[in-house]
C-alpha positions as CSV (number, residue, x, y, z in Angstrom):
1,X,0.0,0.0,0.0
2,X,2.4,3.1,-1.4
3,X,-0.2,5.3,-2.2
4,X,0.1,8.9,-0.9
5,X,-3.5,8.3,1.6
6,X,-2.2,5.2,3.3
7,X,1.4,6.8,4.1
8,X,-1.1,9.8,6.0
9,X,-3.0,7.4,8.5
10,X,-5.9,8.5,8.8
11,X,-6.8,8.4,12.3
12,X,-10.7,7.4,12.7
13,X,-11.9,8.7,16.0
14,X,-14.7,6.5,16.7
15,X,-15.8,8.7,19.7
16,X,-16.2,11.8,18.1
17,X,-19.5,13.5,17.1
18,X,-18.4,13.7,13.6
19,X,-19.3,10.2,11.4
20,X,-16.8,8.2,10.3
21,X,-17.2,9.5,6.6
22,X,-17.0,13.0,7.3
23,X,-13.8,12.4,8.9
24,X,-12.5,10.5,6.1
25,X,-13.6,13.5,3.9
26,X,-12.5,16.4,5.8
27,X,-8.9,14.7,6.1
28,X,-8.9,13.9,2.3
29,X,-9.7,17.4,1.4
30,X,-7.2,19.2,4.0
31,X,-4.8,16.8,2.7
32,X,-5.5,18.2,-1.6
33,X,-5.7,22.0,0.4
34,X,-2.4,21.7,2.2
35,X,-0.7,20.0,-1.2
36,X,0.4,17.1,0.1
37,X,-1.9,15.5,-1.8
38,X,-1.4,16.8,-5.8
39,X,-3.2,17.8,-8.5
40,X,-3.8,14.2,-10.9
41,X,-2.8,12.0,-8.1
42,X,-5.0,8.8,-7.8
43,X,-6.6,8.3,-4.7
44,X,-7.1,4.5,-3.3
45,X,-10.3,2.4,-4.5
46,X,-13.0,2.8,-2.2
47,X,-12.7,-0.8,-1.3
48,X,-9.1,-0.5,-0.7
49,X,-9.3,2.3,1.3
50,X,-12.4,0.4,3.1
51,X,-10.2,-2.6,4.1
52,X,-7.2,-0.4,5.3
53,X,-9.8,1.6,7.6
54,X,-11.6,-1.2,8.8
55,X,-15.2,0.8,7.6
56,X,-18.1,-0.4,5.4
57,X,-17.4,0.6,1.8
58,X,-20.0,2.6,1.9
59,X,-18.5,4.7,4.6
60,X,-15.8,5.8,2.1
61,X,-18.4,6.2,-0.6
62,X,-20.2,9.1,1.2
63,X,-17.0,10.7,1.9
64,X,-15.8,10.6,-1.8
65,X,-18.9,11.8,-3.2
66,X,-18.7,14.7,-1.0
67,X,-15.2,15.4,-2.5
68,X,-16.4,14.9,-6.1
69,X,-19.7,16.8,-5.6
70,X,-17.5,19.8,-4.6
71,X,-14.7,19.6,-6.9
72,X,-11.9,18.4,-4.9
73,X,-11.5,15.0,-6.8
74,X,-13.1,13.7,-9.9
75,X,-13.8,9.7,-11.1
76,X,-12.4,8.5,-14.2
77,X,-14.1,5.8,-15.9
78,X,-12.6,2.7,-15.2
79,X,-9.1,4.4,-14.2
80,X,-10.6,5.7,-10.2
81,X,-10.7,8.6,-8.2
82,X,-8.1,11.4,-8.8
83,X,-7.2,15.3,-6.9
84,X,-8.4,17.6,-9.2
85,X,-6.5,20.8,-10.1
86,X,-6.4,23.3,-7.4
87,X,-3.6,25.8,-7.0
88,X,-5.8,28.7,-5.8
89,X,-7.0,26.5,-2.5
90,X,-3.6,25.4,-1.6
91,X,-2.4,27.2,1.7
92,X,0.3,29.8,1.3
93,X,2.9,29.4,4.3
94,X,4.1,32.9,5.8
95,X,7.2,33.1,3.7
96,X,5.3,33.2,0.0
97,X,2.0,35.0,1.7
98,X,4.4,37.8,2.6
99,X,6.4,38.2,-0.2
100,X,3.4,38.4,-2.2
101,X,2.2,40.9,-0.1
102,X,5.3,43.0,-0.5
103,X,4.6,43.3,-4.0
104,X,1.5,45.4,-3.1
105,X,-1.1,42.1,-3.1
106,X,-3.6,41.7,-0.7
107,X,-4.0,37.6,-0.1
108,X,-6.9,36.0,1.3
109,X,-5.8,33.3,3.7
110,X,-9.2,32.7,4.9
111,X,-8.2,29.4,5.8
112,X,-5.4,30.2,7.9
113,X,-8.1,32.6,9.9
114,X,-10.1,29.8,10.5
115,X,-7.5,27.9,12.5
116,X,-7.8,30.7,15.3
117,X,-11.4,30.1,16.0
118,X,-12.7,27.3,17.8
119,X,-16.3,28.1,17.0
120,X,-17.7,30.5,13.9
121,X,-21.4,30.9,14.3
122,X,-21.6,32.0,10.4
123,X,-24.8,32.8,9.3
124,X,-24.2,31.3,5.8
125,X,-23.3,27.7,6.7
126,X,-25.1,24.1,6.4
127,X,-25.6,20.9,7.9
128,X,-24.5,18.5,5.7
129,X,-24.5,15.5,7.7
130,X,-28.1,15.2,7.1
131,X,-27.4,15.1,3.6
132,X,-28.9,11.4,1.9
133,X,-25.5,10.9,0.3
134,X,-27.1,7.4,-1.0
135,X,-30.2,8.8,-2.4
136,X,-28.2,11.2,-4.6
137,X,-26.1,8.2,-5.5
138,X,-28.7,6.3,-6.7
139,X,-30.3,8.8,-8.8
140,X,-27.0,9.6,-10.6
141,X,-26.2,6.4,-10.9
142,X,-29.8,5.4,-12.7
143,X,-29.5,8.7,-14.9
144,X,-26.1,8.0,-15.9
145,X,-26.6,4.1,-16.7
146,X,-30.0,4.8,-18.6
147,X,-28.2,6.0,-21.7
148,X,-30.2,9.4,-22.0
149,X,-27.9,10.3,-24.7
150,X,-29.7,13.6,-24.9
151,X,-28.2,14.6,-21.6
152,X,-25.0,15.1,-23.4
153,X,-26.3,18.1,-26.2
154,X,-27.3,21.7,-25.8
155,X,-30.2,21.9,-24.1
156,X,-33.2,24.4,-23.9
157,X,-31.7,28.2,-22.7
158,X,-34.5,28.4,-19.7
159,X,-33.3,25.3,-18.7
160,X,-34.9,21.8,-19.0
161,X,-38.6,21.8,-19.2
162,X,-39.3,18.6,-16.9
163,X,-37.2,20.7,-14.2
164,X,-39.0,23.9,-15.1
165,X,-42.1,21.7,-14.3
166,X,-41.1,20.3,-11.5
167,X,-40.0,24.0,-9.9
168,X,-43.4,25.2,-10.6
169,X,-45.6,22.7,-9.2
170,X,-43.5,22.8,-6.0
171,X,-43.1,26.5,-5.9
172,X,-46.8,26.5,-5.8
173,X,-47.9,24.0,-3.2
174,X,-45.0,25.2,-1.0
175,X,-44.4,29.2,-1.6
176,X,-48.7,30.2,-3.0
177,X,-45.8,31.4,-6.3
178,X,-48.2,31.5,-9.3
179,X,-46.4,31.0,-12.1
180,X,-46.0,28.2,-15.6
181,X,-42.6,26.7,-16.7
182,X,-42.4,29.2,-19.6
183,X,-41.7,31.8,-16.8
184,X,-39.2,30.0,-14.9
185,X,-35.1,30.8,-15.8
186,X,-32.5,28.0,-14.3
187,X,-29.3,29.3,-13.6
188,X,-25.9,28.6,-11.4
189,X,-26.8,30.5,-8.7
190,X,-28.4,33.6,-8.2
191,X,-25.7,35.4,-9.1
192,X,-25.9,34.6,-12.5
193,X,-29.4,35.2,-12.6
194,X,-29.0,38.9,-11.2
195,X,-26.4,39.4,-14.0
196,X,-29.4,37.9,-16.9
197,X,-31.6,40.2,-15.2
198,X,-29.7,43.2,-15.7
199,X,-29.9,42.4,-19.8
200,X,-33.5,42.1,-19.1
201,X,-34.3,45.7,-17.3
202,X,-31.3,47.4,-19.1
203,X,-28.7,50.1,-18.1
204,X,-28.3,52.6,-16.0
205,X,-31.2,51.3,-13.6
206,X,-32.2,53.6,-9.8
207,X,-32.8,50.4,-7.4
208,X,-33.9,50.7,-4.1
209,X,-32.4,48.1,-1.6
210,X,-33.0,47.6,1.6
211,X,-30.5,48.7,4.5
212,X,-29.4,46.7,6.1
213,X,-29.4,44.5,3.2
214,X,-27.9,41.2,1.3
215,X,-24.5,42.6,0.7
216,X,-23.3,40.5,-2.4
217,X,-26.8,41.3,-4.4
218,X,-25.8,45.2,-3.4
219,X,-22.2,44.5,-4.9
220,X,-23.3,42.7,-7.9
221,X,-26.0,46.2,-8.8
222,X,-23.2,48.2,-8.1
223,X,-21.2,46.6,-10.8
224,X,-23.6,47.1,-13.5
225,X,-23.3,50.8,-12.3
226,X,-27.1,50.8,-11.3
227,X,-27.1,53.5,-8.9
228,X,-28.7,51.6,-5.6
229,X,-30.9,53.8,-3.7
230,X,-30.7,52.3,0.4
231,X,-34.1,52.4,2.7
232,X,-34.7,52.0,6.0
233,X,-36.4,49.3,7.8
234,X,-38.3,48.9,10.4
235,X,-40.2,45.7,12.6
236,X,-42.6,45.6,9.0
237,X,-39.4,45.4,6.9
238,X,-39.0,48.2,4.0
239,X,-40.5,51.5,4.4
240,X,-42.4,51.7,1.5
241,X,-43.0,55.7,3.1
242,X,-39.5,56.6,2.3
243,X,-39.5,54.2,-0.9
244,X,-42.6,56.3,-3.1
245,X,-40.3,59.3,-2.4
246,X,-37.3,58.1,-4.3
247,X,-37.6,57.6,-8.1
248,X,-36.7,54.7,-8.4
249,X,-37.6,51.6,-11.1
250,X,-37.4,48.9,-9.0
251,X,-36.7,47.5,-5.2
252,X,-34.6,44.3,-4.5
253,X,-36.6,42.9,-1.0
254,X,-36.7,39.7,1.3
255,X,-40.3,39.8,2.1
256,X,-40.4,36.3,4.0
257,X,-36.8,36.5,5.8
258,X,-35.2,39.7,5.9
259,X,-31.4,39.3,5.8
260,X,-29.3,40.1,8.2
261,X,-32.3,41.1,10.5
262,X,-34.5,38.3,10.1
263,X,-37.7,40.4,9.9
264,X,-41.0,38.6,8.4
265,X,-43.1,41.6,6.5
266,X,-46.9,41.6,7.3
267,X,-49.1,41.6,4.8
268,X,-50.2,45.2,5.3
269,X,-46.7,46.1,4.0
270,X,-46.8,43.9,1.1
271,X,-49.8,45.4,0.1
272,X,-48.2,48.9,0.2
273,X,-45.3,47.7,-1.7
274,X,-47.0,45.9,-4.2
275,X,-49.5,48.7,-4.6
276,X,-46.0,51.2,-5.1
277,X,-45.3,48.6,-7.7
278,X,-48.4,48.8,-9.5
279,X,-48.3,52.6,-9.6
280,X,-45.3,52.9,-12.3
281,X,-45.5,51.1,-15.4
282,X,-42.3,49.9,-15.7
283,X,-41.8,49.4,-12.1
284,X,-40.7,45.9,-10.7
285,X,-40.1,43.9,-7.4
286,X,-37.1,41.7,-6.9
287,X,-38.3,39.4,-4.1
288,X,-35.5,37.1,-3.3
289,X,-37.0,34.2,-1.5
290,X,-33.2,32.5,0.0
291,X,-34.1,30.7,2.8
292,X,-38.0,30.4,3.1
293,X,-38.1,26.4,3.8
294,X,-36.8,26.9,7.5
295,X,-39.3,28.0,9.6
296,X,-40.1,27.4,13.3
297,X,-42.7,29.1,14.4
298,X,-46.2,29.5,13.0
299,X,-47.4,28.6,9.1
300,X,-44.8,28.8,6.1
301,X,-45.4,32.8,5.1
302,X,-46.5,32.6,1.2
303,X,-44.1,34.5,-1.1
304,X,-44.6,38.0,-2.1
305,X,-45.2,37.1,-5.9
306,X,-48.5,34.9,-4.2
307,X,-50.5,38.3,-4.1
308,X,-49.5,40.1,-7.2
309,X,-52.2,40.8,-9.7
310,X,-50.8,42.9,-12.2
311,X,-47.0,41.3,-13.5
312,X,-45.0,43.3,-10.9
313,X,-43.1,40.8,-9.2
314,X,-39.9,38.9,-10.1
315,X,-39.3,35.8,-7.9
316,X,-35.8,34.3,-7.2
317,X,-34.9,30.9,-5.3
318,X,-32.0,28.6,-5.0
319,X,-31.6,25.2,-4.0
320,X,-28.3,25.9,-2.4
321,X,-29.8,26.2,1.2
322,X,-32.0,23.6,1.5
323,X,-30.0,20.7,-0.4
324,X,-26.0,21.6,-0.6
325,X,-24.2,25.0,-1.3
326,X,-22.0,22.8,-4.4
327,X,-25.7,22.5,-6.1
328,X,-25.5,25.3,-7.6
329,X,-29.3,25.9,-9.3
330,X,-31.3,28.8,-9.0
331,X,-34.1,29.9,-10.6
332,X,-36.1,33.0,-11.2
333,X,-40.0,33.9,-12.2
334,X,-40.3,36.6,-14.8
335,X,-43.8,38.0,-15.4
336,X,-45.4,38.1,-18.8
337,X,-43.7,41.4,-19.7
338,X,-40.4,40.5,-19.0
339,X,-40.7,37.1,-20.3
340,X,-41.3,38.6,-23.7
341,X,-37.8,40.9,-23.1
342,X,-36.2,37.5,-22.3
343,X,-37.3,35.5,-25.4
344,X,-36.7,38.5,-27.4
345,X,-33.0,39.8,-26.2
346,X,-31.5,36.9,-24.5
347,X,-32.8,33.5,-25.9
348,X,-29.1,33.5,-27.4
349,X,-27.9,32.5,-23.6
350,X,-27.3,28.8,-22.7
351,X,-28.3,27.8,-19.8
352,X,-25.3,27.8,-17.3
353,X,-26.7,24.2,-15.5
354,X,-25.1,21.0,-16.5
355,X,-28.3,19.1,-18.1
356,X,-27.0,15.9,-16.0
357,X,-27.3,17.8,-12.6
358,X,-31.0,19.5,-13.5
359,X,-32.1,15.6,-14.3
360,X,-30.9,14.7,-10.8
361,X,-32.4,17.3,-9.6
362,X,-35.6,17.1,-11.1
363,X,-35.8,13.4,-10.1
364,X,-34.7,14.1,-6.2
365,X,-37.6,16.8,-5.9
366,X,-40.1,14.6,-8.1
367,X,-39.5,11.4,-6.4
368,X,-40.2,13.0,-2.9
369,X,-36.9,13.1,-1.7
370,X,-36.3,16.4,-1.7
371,X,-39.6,17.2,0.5
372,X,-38.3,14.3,3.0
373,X,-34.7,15.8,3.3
374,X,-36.2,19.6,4.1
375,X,-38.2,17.6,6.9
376,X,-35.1,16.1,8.2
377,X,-32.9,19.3,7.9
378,X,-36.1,21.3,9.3
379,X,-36.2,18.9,12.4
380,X,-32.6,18.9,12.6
381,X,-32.0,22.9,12.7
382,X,-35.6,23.9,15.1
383,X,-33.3,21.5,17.4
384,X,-30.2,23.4,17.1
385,X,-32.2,26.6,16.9
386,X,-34.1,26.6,20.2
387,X,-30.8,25.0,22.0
388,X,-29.1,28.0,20.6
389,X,-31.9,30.0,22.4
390,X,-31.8,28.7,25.5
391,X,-28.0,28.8,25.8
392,X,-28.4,32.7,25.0
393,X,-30.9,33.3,27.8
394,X,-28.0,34.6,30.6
395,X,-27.2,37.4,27.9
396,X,-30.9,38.8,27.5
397,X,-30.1,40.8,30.8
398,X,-27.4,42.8,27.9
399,X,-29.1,41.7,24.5
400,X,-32.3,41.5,22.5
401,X,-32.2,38.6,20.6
402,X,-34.3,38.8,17.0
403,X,-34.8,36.8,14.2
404,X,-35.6,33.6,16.2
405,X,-38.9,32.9,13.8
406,X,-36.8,31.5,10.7
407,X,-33.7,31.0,8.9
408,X,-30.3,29.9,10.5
409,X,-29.4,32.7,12.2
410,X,-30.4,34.8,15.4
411,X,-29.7,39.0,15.9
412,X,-27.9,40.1,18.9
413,X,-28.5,43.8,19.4
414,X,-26.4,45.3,22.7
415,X,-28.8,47.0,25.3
416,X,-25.8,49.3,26.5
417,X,-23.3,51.4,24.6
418,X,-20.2,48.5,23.8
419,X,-19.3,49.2,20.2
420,X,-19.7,46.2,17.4
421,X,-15.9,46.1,17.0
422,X,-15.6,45.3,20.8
423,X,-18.1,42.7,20.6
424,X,-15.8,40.9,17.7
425,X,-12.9,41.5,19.1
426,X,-13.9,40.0,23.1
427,X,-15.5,36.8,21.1
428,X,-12.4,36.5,19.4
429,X,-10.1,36.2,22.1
430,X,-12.5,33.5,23.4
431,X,-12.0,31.7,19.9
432,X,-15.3,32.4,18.7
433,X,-16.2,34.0,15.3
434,X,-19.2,36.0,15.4
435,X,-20.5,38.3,12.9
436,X,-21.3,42.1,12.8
437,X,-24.1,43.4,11.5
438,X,-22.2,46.5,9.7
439,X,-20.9,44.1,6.9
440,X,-24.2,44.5,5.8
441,X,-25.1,48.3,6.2
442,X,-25.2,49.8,2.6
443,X,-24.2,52.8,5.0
444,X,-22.8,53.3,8.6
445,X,-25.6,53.6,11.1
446,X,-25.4,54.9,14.7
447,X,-27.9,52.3,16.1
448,X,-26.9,49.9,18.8
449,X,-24.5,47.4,17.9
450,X,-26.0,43.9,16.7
451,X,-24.1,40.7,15.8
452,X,-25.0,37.4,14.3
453,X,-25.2,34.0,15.3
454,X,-25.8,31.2,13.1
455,X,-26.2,27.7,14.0
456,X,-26.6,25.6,10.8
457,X,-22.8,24.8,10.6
458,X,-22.3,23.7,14.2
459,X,-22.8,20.9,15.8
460,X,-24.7,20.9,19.7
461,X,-22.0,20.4,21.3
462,X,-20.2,23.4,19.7
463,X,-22.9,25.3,20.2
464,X,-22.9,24.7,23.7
465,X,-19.4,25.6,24.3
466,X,-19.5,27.9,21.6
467,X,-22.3,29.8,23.8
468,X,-20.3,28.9,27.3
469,X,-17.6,31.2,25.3
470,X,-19.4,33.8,24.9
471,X,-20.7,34.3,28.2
472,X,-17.5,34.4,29.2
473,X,-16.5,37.3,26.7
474,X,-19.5,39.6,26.9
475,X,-21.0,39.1,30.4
C-alpha cells in the first residue's frame, strides 16, 4: 500500500461526534488544500481504502462523493478517483504570503483565519450530515446508466422543461408562487441570474435596496453601475414611506426572511409595496425568497409574488440552502412582460446548469426526496435553533435577541453602549467568530450594535461551548 493516503493514517476517532465518513472526507480534502496531496494523483479504490480503515465501503463512498460533488476530486471511468487541479485553494505558508504581499497584493488566507477560531457561528453555513448521500447516488447512478444520450447536447436556454415543471408545481404548493414553466429561468446561482436580469431591465437602472441588506446582491448592482438607492427598515421590513419618495424603477426585497435582520413583512406592507409597484408602469419587485423552507414558528409565510395581480413581481430561489451550497441551481420567475424581453434579447444565452445535474435534480424533488430531506434538515436545525436560544438566555439581561422565527441565524442587538468592533474582538479572544451586523449596512448607522449568530454549521456540542464562550467574553 504506497499510495500517498495510506502513508497519511488516517486516524478514525470513533468517539467523536463527527461520522466516520466526514472524517474521512475532511482529512482527504485538507490533505489536496495543504498540497500534500497533488493535482492528478490517484486516490485508493473505495474498497481499498475500506479494508485499510476497517469501515463499510459505503462509509468511504459518502466521503468521496462529497469530494467529487464539490470539486476536490473527480472519477475516471474505469481508471478511479483522482485530486483535481487546485492551485488557488492550496495554503500559502508565511514566507510566499508575505512576499506576495510585499509586491503590493492583498492575499486572502481565509483558511489560515479559521484555525484561530474554535467556533464560527456564520450565518451562511449548512448541515450536511443530514445530507442522503445514497439517495443522490442512486439517482445519478440510474441517470447515468439509462443512456439518455440527450443529456449530453445543448439543451433548452431556460433550462430543462421537466425541471421547469417540476419547480413550478412545487413552488406552488409550498411558496402560493403562481407562475408556468415558460416563466421559470434555471441558472448557477443567483448570481448569475442577477447578472441575466440586468440584460432584461437594461442600463443605468435607480434600485432601491433595503438597509441593512444582502451585501453580495448590493455588490453585484453596483457593478452594473445601477445606482442603488438604500431604505430603511423597520419591525414591518422596508419602508415603503421613504420608498414612493425616491424615483426609483425597482426594489430588491426579502419579504419572508429579511437578511441580516431576520424580519417577516406583514401583509399590510406587502400590500403597500405591491401597490407602489403597481403605480409605475415599468416598475418591478425583486423578491429574493433564500431561505423560506426553514421556519419554526407558525405557518410557512406565502411568497410576495402569491399576491400580485398585475406582472410586478420577479421571484428568485435557490436550491443551495436547502439541499448543498456545491448545487449550484437557481431559478427565477419573470412576469409576462419581462418574459417577452427575455425571449426576445436573451434566448441566445445557454443555460449555465449542466443538463445531468437538473435531471438529478428534477428526479430528487419529483421522487419526494427532496420534501423528505427539508423535513429532516427542518427537524434537525428547530433542534439546534431553540438550543441555541436557551444557551443565549444569561445574555438577555445585555441583549435582544431577533430573528428567532426562521432562517439559520439569530440577531444580537447590545442593550448598552459597547461598540460592534468590541463585541468581535472579546469573542475572538475567546476563539469564537461572530458576525457584525455592519458588513451588511449599505451605509454606517449609529444604532446599537447587533451581531449574528448562526447555528446551521455547528454541531450541539459546539454550540454549547461555543455559547459557554461567549458568556464568558461579553457578560
Amino acid at each position: 500500500m504506497q499510495n500517498k493516503v495510506f502513508n497519511m493514517a488516517i486516524q478514525l476517532q470513533t468517539d467523536s461526534e463527527k461520522c466516520l465518513y466526514e472524517q474521512i472526507y475532511e482529512h482527504i480534502r485538507q490533505e489536496i488544500k495543504e498540497g500534500k496531496l497533488l493535482a492528478g494523483e490517484r486516490l485508493p479504490s473505495t474498497r481499498s481504502l475500506a479494508e485499510y480503515l476497517q469501515v463499510a465501503r459505503s462509509t468511504v463512498d459518502y466521503a468521496y462523493d462529497q469530494l467529487l460533488s464539490e470539486g476536490y476530486i473527480e472519477a475516471r471511468p474505469y481508471k478511479g478517483y483522482f485530486v483535481c487541479s487546485l492551485e488557488d485553494l492550496v495554503l500559502l505558508d508565511n514566507t510566499v504570503a508575505s512576499r506576495i504581499q510585499g509586491a503590493g497584493v492583498t492575499v486572502p488566507l481565509a483558511e489560515k483565519r479559521k484555525e484561530q477560531y474554535r467556533y464560527d457561528f456564520s450565518p451562511n453555513a449548512i448541515d450536511m450530515s443530514g445530507f442522503p448521500f445514497g439517495v443522490w447516488k442512486r439517482i445519478t447512478k440510474n441517470i447515468l446508466n439509462d443512456g439518455n444520450q440527450e443529456l449530453f447536447s445543448h439543451g433548452e436556454p431556460q433550462g430543462d422543461y421537466d425541471l421547469r415543471l417540476t419547480i413550478s408545481r412545487y413552488l406552488h404548493s409550498q411558496r402560493g408562487v403562481n407562475c408556468t414553466p415558460e416563466q421559470i429561468v434555471i441558472g448557477a446561482g443567483n448570481d448569475y441570474l442577477l447578472m441575466l436580469l440586468e440584460k432584461i431591465l437594461g442600463k443605468n437602472l435607480r434600485i432601491a435596496m433595503e438597509n441593512p441588506t444582502y451585501k453580495r446582491a448590493y455588490r453585484i448592482f453596483k457593478s452594473f453601475s445601477y445606482e442603488v438607492i438604500p431604505i430603511g427598515i423597520d419591525e414591518g421590513g422596508i419602508k415603503v414611506s421613504e420608498l414612493i419618495k425616491e424615483n426609483v424603477q425597482a426594489a430588491y426585497v426579502m419579504p419572508s426572511h429579511q437578511f441580516p435582520t431576520g424580519t417577516v413583512m406583514p401583509i399590510g406592507r406587502r400590500m403597500e409595496l405591491l401597490k407602489w409597484a403597481a403605480t409605475g408602469e415599468e416598475r418591478y419587485l425583486i423578491e429574493d425568497d433564500y431561505d423560506s423552507e426553514f421556519r419554526y414558528h407558525g405557518k410557512p409565510i406565502p411568497a410576495l409574488q402569491a399576491s400580485d395581480k398585475h406582472g410586478k413581481v420577479i421571484y428568485i430561489g435557490t436550491l443551495s440552502k436547502a439541499i448543498a451550497p456545491a448545487i449550484r441551481i437557481s431559478y427565477m420567475v419573470l412576469p409576462g412582460e419581462l418574459l417577452q424581453k427575455f425571449i426576445k434579447e436573451c434566448y441566445f444565452y445557454s443555460c449555465t446548469v449542466s443538463r445531468i445535474d437538473q435531471r438529478i435534480v428534477n428526479e430528487f424533488i419529483r421522487e419526494g426526496c427532496f420534501e423528505r430531506h427539508l423535513n429532516k434538515m427542518r427537524k434537525l436545525y428547530r433542534t439546534k435553533h431553540e438550543l441555541l436560544l436557551e444557551r443565549l438566555l444569561p445574555l438577555t439581561n445585555k441583549f435582544t435577541i431577533s430573528g428567532e422565527n426562521a432562517g439559520l441565524h439569530l440577531v444580537l442587538t447590545a442593550k448598552t453602549g459597547v461598540s460592534e468592533t468590541e463585541l468581535i474582538e472579546t469573542a475572538a479572544q475567546k476563539g469564537v467568530r461572530v458576525y457584525g451586523m455592519s458588513d451588511s449596512l449599505v451605509h454606517e448607522s449609529s444604532g446599537r450594535a447587533s451581531v449574528l449568530l448562526g447555528f446551521g454549521g455547528l454541531s450541539e456540542n459546539e454550540i454549547i461551548q461555543g455559547t459557554e464562550a461567549l458568556i464568558e467574553a461579553w457578560e
